[in-house]
C-alpha positions in Angstrom: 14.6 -34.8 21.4 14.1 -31.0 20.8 11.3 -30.3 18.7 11.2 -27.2 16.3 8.2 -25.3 16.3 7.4 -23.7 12.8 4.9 -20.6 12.8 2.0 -21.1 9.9 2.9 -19.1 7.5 -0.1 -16.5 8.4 1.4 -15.7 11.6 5.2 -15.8 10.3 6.2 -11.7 10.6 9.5 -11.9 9.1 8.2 -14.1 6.4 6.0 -11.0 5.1 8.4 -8.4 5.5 11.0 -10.1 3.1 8.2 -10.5 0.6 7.6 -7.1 1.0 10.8 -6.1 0.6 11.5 -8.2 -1.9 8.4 -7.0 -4.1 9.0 -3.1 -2.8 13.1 -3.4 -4.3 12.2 -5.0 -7.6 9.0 -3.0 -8.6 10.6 0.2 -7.8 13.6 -0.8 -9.8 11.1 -2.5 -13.2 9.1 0.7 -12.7 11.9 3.5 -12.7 14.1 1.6 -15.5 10.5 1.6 -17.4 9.9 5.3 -16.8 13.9 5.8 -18.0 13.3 4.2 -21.0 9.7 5.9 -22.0 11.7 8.9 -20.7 14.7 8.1 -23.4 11.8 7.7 -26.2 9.3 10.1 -26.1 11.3 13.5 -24.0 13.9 15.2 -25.1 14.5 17.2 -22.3 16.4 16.0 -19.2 14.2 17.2 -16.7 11.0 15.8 -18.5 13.1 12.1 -18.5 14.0 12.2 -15.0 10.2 13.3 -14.4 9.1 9.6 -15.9 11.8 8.0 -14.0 10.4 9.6 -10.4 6.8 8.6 -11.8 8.1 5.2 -12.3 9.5 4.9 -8.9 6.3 6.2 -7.8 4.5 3.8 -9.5 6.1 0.9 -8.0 6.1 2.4 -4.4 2.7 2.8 -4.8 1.7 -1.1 -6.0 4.1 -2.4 -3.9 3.1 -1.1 -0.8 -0.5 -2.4 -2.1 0.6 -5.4 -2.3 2.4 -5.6 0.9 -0.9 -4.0 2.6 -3.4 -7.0 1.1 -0.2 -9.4 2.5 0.3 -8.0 5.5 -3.3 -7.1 7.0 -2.7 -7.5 10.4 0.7 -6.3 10.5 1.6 -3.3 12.8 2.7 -0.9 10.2 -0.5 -1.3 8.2 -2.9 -0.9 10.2 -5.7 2.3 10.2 -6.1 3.6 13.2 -9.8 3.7 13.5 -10.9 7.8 14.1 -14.3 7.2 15.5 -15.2 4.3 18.4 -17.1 1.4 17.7 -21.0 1.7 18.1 -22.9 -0.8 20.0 -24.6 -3.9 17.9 -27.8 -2.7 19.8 -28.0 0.7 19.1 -29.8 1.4 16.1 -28.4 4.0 13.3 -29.6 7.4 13.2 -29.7 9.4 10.1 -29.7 13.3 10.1 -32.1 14.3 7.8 -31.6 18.4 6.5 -34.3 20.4 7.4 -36.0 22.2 5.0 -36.3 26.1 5.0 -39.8 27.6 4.3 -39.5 30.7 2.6 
């Protein structure tokens, strides 16, 4: 009767966002628990062991939203807004060259 339509699995949105999340909760968790515990070894004090703990979180922010960028290419939220607009195929590059002072 009623047919269900699966997305492939490039196109599946919701699919990418809960491996992001997934990989964003658990690498931010691994990263800061390995920051406390380098903290707990080599500081002594508190503020320089909550220092290793932020750079751990910062760490895994930082891969997983890597990771999430190389999944999720063509989502939305990653995308670079390009600053310049594209040139023409048939318009050849043109190079400044400096111009030289004679003195």
């Amino acid at each position: 009767m009623g047919e269900s339509k699966q997305l492939p699995p490039e196109y599946d949105l919701g699919a990418k966002w809960d491996a992001c999340l997934d990989a964003g909760i658990r690498r931010v968790v691994y990263s800061s628990l390995a920051g406390a515990f380098g903290g707990l070894v080599f500081f002594r004090s508190p503020v320089t062991r909550w220092a290793a703990v932020a750079f751990g979180a910062g760490v895994g922010i930082g891969t997983a939203y890597k990771e999430c960028s190389y999944k999720c290419g063509d989502c939305p939220m990653f995308r670079v807004p390009s600053t310049k607009p594209p040139r023409p195929a048939s318009e050849p590059l043109q190079v400044e060259h400096g111009q030289e002072s004679e003195g």
